[in-house]
PDBQT receptor file of N, H, CA, C and O in Angstrom, charges set to zero:
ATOM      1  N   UNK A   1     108.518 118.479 117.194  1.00  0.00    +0.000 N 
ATOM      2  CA  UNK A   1     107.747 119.646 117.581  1.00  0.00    +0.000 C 
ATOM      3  C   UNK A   1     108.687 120.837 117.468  1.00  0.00    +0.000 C 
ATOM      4  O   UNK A   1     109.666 121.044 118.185  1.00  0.00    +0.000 OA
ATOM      5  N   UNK A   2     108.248 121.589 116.463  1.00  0.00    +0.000 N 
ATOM      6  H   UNK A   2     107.453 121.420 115.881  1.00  0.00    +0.000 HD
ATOM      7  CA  UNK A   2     109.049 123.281 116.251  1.00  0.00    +0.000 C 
ATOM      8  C   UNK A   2     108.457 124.444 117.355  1.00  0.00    +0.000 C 
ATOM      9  O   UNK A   2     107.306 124.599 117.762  1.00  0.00    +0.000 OA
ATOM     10  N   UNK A   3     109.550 125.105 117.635  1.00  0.00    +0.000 N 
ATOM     11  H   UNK A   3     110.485 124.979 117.304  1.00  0.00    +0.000 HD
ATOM     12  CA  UNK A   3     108.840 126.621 118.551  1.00  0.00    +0.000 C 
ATOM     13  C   UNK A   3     109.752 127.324 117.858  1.00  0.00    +0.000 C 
ATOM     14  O   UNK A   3     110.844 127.001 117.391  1.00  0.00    +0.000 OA
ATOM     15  N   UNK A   4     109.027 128.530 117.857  1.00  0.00    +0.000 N 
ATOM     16  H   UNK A   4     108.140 128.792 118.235  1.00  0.00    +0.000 HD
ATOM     17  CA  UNK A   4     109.422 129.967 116.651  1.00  0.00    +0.000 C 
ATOM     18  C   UNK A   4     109.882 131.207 117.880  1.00  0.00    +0.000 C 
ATOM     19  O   UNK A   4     109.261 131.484 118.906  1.00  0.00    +0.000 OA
ATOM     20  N   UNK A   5     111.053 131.758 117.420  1.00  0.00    +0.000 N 
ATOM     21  H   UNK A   5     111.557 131.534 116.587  1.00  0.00    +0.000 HD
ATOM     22  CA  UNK A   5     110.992 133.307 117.976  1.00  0.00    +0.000 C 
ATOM     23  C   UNK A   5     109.786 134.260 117.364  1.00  0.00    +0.000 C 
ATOM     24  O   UNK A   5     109.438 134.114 116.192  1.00  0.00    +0.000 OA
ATOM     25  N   UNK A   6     109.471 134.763 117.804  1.00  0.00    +0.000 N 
ATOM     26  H   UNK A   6     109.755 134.881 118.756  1.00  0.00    +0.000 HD
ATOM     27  CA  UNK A   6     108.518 135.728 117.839  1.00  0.00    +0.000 C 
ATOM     28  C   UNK A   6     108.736 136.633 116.092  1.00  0.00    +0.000 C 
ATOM     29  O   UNK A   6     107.815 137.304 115.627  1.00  0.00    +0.000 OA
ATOM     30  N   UNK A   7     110.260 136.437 115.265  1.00  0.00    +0.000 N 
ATOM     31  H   UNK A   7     111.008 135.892 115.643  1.00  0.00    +0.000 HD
ATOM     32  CA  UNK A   7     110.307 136.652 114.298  1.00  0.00    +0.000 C 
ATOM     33  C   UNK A   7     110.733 135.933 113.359  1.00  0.00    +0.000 C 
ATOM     34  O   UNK A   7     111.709 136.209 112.661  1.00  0.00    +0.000 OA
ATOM     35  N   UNK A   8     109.781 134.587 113.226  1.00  0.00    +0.000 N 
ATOM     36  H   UNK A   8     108.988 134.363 113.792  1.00  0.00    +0.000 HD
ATOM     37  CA  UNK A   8     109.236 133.259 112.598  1.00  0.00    +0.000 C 
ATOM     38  C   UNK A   8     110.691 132.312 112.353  1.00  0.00    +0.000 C 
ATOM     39  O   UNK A   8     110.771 131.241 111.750  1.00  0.00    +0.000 OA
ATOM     40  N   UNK A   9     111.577 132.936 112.898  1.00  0.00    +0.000 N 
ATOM     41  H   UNK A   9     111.512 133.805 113.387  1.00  0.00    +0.000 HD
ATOM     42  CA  UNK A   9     112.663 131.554 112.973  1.00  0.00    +0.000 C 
ATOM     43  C   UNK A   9     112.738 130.750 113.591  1.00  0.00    +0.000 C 
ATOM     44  O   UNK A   9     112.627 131.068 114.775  1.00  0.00    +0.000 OA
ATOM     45  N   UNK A  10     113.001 128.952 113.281  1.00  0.00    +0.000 N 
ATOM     46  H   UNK A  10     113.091 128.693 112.319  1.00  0.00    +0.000 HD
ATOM     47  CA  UNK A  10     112.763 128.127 114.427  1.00  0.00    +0.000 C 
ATOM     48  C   UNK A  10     114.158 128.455 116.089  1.00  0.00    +0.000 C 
ATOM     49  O   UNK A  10     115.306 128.889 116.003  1.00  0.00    +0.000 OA
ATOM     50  N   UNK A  11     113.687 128.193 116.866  1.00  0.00    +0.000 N 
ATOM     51  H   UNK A  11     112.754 127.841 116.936  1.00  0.00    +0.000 HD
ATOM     52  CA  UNK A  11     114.004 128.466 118.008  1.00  0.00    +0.000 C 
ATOM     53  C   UNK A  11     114.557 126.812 118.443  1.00  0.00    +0.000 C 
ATOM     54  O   UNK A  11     115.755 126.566 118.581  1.00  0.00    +0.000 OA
ATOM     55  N   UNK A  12     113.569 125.860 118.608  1.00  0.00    +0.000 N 
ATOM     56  H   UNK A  12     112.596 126.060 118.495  1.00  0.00    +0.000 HD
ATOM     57  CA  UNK A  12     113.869 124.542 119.333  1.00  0.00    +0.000 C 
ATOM     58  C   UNK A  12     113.023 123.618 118.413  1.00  0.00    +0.000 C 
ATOM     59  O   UNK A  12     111.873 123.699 117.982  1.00  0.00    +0.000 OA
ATOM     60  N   UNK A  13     113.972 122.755 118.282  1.00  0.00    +0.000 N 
ATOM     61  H   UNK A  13     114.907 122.690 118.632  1.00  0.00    +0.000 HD
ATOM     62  CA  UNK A  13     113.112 121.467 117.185  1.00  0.00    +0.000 C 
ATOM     63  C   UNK A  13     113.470 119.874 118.882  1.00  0.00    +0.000 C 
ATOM     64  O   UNK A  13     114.432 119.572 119.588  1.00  0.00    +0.000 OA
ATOM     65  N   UNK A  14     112.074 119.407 118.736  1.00  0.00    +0.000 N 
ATOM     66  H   UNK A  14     111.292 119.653 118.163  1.00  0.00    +0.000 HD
ATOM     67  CA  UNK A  14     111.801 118.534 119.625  1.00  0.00    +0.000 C 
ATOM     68  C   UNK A  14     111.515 117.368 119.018  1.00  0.00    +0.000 C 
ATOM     69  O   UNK A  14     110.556 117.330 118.247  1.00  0.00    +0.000 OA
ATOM     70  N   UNK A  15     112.508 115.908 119.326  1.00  0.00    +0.000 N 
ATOM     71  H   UNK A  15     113.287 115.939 119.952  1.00  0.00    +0.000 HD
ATOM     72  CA  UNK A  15     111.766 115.000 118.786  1.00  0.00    +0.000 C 
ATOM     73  C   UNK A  15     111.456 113.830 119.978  1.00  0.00    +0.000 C 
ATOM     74  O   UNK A  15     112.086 113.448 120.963  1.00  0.00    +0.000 OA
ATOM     75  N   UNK A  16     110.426 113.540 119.496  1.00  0.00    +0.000 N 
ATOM     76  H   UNK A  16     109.914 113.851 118.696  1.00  0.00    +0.000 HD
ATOM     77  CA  UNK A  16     109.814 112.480 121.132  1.00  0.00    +0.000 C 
ATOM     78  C   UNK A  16     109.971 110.925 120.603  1.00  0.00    +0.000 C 
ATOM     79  O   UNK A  16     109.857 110.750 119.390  1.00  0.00    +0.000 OA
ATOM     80  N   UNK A  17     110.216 109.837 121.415  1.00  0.00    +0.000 N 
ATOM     81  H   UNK A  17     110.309 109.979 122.401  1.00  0.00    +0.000 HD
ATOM     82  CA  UNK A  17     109.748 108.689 121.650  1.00  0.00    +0.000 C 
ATOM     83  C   UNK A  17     108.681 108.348 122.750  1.00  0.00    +0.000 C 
ATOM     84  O   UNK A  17     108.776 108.915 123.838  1.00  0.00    +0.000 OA
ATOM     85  N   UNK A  18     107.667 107.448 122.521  1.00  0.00    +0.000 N 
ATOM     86  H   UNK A  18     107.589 106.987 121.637  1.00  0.00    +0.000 HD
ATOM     87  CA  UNK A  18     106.553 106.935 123.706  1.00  0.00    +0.000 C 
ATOM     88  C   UNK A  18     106.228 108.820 124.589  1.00  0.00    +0.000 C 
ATOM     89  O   UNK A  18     105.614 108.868 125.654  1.00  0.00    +0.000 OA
ATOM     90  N   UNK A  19     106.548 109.614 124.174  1.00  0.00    +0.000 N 
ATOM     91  H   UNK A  19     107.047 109.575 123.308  1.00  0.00    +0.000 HD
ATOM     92  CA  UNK A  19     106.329 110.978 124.739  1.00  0.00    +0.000 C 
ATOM     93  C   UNK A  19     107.509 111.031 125.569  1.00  0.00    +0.000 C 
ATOM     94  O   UNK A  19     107.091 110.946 126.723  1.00  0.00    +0.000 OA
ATOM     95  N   UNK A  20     108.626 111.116 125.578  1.00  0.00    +0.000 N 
ATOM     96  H   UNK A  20     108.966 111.185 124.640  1.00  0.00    +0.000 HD
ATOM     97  CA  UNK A  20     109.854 111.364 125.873  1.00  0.00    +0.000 C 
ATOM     98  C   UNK A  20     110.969 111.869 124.407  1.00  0.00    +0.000 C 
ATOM     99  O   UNK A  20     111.334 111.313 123.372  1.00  0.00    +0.000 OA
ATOM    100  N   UNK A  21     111.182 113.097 124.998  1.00  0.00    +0.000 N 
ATOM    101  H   UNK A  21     110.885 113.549 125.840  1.00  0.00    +0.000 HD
ATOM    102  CA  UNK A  21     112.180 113.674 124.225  1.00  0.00    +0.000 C 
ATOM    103  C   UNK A  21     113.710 113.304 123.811  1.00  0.00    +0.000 C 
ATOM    104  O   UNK A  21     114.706 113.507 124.506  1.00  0.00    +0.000 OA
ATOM    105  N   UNK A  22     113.684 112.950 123.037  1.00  0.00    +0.000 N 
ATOM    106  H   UNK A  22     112.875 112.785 122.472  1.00  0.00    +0.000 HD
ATOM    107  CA  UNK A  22     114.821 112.098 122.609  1.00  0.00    +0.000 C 
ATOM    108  C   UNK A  22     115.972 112.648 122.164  1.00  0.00    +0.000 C 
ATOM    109  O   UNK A  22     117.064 112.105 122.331  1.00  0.00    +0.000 OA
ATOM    110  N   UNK A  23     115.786 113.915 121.487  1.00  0.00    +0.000 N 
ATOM    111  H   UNK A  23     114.899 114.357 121.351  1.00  0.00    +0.000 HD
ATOM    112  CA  UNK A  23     116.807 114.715 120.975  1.00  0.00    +0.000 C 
ATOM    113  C   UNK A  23     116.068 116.114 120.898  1.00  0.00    +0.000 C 
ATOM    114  O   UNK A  23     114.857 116.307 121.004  1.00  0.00    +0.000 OA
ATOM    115  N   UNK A  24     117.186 117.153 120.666  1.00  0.00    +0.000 N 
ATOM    116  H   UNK A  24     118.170 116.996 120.580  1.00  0.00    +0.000 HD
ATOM    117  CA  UNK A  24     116.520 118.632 120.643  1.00  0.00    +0.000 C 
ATOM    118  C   UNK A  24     117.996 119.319 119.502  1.00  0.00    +0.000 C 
ATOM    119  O   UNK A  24     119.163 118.983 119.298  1.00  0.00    +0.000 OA
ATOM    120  N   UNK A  25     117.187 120.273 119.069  1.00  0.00    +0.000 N 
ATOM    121  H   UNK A  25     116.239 120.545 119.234  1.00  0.00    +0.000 HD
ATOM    122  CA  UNK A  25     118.261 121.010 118.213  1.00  0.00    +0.000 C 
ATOM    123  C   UNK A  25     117.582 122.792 118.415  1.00  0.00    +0.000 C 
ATOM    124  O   UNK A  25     116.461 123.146 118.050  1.00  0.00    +0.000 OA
ATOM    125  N   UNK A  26     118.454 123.530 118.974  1.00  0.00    +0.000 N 
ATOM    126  H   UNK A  26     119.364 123.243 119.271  1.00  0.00    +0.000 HD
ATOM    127  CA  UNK A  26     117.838 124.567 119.462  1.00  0.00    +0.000 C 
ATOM    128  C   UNK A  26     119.340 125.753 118.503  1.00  0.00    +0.000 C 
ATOM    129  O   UNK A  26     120.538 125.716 118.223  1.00  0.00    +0.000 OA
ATOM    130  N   UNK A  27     117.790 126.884 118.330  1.00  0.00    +0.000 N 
ATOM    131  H   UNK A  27     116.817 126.914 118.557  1.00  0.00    +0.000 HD
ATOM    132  CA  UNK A  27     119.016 127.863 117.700  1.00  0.00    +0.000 C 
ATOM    133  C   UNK A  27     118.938 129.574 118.183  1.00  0.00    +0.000 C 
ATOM    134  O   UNK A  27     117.905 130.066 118.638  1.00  0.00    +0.000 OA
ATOM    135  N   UNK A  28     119.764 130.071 118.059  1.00  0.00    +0.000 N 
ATOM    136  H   UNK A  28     120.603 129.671 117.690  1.00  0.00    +0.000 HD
ATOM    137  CA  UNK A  28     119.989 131.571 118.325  1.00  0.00    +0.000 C 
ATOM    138  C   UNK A  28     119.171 132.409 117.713  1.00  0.00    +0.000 C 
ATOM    139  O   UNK A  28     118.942 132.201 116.521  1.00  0.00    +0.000 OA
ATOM    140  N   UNK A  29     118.654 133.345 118.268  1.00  0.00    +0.000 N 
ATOM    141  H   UNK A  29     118.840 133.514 119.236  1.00  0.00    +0.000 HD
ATOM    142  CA  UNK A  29     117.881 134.091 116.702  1.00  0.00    +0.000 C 
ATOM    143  C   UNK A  29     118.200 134.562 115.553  1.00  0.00    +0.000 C 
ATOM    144  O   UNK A  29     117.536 134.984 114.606  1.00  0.00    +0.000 OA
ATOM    145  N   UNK A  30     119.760 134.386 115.832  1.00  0.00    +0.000 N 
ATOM    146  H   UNK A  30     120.299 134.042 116.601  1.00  0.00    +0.000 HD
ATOM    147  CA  UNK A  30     120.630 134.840 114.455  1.00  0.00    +0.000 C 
ATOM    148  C   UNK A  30     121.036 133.911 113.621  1.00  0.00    +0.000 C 
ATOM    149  O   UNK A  30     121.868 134.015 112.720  1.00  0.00    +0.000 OA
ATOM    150  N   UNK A  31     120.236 132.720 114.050  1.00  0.00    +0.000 N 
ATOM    151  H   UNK A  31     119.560 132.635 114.783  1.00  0.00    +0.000 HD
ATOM    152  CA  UNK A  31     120.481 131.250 113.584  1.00  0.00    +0.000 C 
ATOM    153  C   UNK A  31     121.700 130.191 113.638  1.00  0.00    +0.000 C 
ATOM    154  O   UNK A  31     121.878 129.089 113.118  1.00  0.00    +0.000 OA
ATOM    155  N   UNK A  32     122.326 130.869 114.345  1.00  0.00    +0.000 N 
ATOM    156  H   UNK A  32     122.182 131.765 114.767  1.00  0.00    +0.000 HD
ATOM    157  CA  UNK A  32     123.126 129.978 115.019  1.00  0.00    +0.000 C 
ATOM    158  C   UNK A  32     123.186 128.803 115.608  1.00  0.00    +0.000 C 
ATOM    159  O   UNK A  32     122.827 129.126 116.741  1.00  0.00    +0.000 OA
ATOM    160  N   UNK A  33     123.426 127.417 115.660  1.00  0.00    +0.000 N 
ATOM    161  H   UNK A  33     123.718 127.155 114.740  1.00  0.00    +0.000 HD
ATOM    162  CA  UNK A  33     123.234 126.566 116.089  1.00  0.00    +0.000 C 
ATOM    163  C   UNK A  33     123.558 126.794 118.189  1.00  0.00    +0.000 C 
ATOM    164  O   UNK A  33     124.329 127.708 118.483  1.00  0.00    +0.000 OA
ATOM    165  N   UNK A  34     123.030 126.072 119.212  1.00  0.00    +0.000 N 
ATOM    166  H   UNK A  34     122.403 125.330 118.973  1.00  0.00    +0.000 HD
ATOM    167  CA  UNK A  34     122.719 125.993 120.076  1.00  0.00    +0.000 C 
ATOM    168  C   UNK A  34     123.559 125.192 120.297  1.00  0.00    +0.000 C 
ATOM    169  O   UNK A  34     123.893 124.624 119.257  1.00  0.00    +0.000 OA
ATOM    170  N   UNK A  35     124.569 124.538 121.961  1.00  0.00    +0.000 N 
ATOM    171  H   UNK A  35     124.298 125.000 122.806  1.00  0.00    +0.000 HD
ATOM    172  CA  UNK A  35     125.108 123.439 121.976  1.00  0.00    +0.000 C 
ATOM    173  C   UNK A  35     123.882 122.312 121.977  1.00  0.00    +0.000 C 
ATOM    174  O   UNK A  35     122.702 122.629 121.830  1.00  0.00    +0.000 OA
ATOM    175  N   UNK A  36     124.334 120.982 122.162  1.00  0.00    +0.000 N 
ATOM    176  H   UNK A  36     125.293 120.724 122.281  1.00  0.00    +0.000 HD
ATOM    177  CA  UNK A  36     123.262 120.120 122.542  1.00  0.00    +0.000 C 
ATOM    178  C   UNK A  36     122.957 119.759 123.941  1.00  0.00    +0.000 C 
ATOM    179  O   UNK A  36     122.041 118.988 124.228  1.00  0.00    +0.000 OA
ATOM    180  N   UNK A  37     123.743 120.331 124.824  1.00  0.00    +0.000 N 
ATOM    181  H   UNK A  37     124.487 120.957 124.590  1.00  0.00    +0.000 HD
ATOM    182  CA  UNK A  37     123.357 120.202 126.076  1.00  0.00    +0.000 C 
ATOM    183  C   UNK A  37     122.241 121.228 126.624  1.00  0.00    +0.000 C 
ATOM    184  O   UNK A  37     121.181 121.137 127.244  1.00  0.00    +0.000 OA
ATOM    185  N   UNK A  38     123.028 122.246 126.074  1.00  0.00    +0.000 N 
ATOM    186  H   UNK A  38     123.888 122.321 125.570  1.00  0.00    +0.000 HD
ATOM    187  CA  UNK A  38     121.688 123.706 126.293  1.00  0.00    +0.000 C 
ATOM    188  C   UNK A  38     120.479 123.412 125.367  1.00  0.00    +0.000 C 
ATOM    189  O   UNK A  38     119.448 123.821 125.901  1.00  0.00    +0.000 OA
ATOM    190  N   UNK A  39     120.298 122.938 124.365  1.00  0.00    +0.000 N 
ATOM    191  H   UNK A  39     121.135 122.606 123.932  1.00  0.00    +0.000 HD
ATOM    192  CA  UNK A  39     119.350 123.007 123.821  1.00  0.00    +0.000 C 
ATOM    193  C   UNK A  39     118.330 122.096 123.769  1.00  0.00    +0.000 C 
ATOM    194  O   UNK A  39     117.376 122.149 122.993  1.00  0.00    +0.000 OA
ATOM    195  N   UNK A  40     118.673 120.704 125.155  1.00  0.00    +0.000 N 
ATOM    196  H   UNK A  40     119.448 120.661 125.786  1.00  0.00    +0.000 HD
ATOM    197  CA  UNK A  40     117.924 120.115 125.683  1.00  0.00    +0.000 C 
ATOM    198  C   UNK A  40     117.004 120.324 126.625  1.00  0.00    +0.000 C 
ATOM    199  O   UNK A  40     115.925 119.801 126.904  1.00  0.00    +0.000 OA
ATOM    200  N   UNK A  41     117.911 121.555 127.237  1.00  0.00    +0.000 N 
ATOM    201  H   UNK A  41     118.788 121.981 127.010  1.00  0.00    +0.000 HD
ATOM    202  CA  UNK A  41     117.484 122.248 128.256  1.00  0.00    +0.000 C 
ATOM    203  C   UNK A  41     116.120 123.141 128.111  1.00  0.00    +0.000 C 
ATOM    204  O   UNK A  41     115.085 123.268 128.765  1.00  0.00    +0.000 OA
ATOM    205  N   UNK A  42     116.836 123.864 126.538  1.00  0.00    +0.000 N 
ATOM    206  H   UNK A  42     117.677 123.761 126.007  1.00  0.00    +0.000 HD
ATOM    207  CA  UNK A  42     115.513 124.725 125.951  1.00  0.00    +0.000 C 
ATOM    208  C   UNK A  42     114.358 123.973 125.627  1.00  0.00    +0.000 C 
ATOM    209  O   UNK A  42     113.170 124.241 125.812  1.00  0.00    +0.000 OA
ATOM    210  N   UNK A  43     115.005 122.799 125.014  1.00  0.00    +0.000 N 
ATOM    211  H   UNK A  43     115.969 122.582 124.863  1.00  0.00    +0.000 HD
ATOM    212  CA  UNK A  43     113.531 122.007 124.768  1.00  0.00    +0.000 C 
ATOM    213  C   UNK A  43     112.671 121.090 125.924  1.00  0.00    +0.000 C 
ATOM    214  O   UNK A  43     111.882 120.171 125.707  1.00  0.00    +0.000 OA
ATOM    215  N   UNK A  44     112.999 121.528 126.911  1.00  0.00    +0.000 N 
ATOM    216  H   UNK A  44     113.640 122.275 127.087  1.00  0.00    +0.000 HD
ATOM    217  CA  UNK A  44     112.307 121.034 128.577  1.00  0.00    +0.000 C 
ATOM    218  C   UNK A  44     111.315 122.316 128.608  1.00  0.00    +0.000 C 
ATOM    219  O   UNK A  44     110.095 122.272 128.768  1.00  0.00    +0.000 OA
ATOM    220  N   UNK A  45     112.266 123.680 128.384  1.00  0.00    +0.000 N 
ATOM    221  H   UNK A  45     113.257 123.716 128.255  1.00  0.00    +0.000 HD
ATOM    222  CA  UNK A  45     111.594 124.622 128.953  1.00  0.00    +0.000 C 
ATOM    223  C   UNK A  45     110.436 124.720 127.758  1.00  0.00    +0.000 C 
ATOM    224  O   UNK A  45     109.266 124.785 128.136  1.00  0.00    +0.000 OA
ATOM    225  N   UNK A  46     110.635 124.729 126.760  1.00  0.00    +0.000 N 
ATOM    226  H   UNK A  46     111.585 124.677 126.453  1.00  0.00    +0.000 HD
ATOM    227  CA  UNK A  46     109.371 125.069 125.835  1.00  0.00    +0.000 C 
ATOM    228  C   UNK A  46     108.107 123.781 126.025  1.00  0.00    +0.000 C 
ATOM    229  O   UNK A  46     106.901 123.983 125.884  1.00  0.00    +0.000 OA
ATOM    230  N   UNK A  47     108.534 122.895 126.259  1.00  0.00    +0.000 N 
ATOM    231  H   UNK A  47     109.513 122.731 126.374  1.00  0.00    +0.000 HD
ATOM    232  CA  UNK A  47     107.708 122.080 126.697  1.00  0.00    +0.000 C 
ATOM    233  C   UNK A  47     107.075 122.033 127.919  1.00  0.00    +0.000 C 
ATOM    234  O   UNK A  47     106.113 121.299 128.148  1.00  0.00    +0.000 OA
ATOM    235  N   UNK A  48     107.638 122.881 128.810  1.00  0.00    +0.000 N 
ATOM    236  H   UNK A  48     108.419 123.477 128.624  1.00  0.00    +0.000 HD
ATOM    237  CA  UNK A  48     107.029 122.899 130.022  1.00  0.00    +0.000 C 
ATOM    238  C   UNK A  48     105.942 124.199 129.670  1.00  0.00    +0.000 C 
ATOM    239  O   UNK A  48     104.979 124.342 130.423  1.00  0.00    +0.000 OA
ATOM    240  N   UNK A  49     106.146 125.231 128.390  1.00  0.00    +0.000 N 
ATOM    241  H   UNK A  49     106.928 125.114 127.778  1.00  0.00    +0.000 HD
ATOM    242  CA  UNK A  49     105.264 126.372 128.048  1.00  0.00    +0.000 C 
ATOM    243  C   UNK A  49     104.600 125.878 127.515  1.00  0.00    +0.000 C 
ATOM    244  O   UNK A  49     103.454 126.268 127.737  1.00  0.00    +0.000 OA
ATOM    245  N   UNK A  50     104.689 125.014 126.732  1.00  0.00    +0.000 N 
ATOM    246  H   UNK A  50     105.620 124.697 126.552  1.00  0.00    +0.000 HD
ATOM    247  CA  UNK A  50     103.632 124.226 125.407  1.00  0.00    +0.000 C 
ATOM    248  C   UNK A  50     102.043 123.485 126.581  1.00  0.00    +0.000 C 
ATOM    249  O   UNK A  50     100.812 123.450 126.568  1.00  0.00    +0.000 OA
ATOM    250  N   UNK A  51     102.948 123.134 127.234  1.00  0.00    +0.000 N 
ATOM    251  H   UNK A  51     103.948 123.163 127.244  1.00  0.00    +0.000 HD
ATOM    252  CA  UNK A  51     101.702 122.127 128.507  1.00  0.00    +0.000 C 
ATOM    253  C   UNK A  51     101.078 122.868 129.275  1.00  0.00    +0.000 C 
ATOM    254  O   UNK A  51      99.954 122.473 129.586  1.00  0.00    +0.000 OA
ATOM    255  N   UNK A  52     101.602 124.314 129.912  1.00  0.00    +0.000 N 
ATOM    256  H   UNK A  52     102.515 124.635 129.659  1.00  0.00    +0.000 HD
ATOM    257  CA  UNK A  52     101.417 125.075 130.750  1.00  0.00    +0.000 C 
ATOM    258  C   UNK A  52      99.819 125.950 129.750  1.00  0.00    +0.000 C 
ATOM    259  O   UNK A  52      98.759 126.295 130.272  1.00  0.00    +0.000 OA
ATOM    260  N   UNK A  53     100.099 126.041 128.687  1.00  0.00    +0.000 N 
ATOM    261  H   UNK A  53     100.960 125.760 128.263  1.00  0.00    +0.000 HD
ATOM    262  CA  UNK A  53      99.051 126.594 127.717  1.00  0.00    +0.000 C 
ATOM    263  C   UNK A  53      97.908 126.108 127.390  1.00  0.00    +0.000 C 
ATOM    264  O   UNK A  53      96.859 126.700 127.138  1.00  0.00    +0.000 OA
ATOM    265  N   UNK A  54      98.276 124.396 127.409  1.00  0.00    +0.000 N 
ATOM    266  H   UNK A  54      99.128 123.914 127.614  1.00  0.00    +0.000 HD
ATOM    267  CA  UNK A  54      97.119 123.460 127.007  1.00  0.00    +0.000 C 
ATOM    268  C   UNK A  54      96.345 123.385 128.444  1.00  0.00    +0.000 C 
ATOM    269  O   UNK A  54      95.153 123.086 128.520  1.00  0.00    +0.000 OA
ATOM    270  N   UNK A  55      96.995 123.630 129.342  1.00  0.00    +0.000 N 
ATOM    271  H   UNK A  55      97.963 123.872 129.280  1.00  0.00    +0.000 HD
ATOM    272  CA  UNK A  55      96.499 123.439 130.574  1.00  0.00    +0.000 C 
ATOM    273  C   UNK A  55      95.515 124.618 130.791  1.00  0.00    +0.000 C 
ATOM    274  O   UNK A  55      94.384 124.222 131.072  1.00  0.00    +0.000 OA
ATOM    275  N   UNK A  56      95.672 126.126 130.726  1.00  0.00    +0.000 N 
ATOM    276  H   UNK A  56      96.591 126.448 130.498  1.00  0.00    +0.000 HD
ATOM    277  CA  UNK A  56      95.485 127.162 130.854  1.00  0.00    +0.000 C 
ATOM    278  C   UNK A  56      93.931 126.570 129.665  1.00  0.00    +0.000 C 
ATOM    279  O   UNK A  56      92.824 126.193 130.049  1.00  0.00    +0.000 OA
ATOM    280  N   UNK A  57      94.337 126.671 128.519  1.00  0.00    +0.000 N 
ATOM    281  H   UNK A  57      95.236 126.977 128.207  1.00  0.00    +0.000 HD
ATOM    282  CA  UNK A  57      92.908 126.411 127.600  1.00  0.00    +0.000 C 
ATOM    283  C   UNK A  57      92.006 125.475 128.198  1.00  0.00    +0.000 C 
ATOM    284  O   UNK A  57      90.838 125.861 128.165  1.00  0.00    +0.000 OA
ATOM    285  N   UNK A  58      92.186 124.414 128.709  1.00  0.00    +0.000 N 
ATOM    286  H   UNK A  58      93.135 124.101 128.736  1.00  0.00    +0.000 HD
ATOM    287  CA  UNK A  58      91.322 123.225 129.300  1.00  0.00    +0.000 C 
ATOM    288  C   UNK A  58      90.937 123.903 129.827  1.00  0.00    +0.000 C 
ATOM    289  O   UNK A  58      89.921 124.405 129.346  1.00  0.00    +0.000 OA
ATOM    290  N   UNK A  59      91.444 124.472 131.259  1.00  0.00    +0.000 N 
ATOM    291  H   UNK A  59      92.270 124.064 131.649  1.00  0.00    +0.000 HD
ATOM    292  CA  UNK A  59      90.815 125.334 132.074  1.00  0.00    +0.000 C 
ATOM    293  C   UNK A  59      89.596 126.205 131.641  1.00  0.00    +0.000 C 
ATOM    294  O   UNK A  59      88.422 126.204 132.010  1.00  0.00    +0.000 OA
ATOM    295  N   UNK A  60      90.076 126.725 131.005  1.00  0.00    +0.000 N 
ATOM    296  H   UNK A  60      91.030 126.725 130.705  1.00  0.00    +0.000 HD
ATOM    297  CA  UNK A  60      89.073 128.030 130.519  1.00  0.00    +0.000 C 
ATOM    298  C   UNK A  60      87.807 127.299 129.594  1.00  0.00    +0.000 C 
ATOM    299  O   UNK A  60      86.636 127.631 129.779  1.00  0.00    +0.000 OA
ATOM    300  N   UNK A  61      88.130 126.451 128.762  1.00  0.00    +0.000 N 
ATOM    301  H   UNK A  61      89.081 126.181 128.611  1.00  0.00    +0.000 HD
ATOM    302  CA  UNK A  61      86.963 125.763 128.697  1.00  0.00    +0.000 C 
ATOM    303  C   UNK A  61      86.414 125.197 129.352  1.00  0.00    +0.000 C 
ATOM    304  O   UNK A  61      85.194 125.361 129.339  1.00  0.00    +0.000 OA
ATOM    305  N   UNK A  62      87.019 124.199 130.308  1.00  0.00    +0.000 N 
ATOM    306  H   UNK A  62      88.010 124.066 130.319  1.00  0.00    +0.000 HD
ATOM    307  CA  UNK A  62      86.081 123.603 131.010  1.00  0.00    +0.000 C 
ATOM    308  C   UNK A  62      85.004 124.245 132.294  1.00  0.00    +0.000 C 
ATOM    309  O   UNK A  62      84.050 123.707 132.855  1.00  0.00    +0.000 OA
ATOM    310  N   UNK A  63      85.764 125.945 132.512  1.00  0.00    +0.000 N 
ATOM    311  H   UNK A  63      86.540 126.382 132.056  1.00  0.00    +0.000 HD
ATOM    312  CA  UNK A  63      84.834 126.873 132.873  1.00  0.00    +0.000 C 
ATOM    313  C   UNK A  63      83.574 127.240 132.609  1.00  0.00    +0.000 C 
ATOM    314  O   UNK A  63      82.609 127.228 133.372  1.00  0.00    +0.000 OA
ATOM    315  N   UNK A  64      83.652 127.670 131.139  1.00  0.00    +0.000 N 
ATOM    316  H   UNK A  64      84.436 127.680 130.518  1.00  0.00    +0.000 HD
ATOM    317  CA  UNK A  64      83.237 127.793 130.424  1.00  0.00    +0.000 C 
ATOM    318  C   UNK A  64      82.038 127.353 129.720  1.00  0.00    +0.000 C 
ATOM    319  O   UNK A  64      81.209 128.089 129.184  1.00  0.00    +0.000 OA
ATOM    320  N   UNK A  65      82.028 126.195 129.770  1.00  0.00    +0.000 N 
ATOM    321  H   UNK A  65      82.701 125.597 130.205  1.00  0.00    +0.000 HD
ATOM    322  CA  UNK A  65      81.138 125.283 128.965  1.00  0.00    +0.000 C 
ATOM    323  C   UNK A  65      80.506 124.106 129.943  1.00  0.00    +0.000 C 
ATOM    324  O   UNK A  65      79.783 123.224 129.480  1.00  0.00    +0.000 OA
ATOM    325  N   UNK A  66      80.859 124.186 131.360  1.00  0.00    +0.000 N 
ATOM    326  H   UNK A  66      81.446 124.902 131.736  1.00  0.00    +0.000 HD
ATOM    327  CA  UNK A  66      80.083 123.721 131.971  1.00  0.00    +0.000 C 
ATOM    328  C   UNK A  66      79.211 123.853 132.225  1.00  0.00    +0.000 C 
ATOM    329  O   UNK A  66      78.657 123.048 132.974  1.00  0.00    +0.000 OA
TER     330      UNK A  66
């Protein structure tokens, strides 16, 4: 799973097992590589935005369309 800075460079590359994150490779916006400790970190936090969104949409549909 890729997340982009806002000026289309990848930011955090996520890879999962059974839905557990297994590895992360996260970068600077100047493209710099990320350590791998921090950029596990980043890839918690984007994942905690990625879910926080799907959650937010359910919501609103299931408002919605009930």
């Amino acid at each position: 799973m890729l997340s982009y800075y806002p000026n289309g460079k990848v930011r955090c590359e996520r890879n999962y097992v059974n839905g557990e994150i297994t590895s992360a490779y996260a970068y600077h916006p100047n493209g710099n590589e990320i350590a791998e400790k921090d950029a596990k970190k980043i890839a918690l936090k984007d994942e905690e935005a990625d879910n926080a969104y799907v959650d937010a949409v359910d919501a609103f549909i299931r408002k919605w369309a009930g």
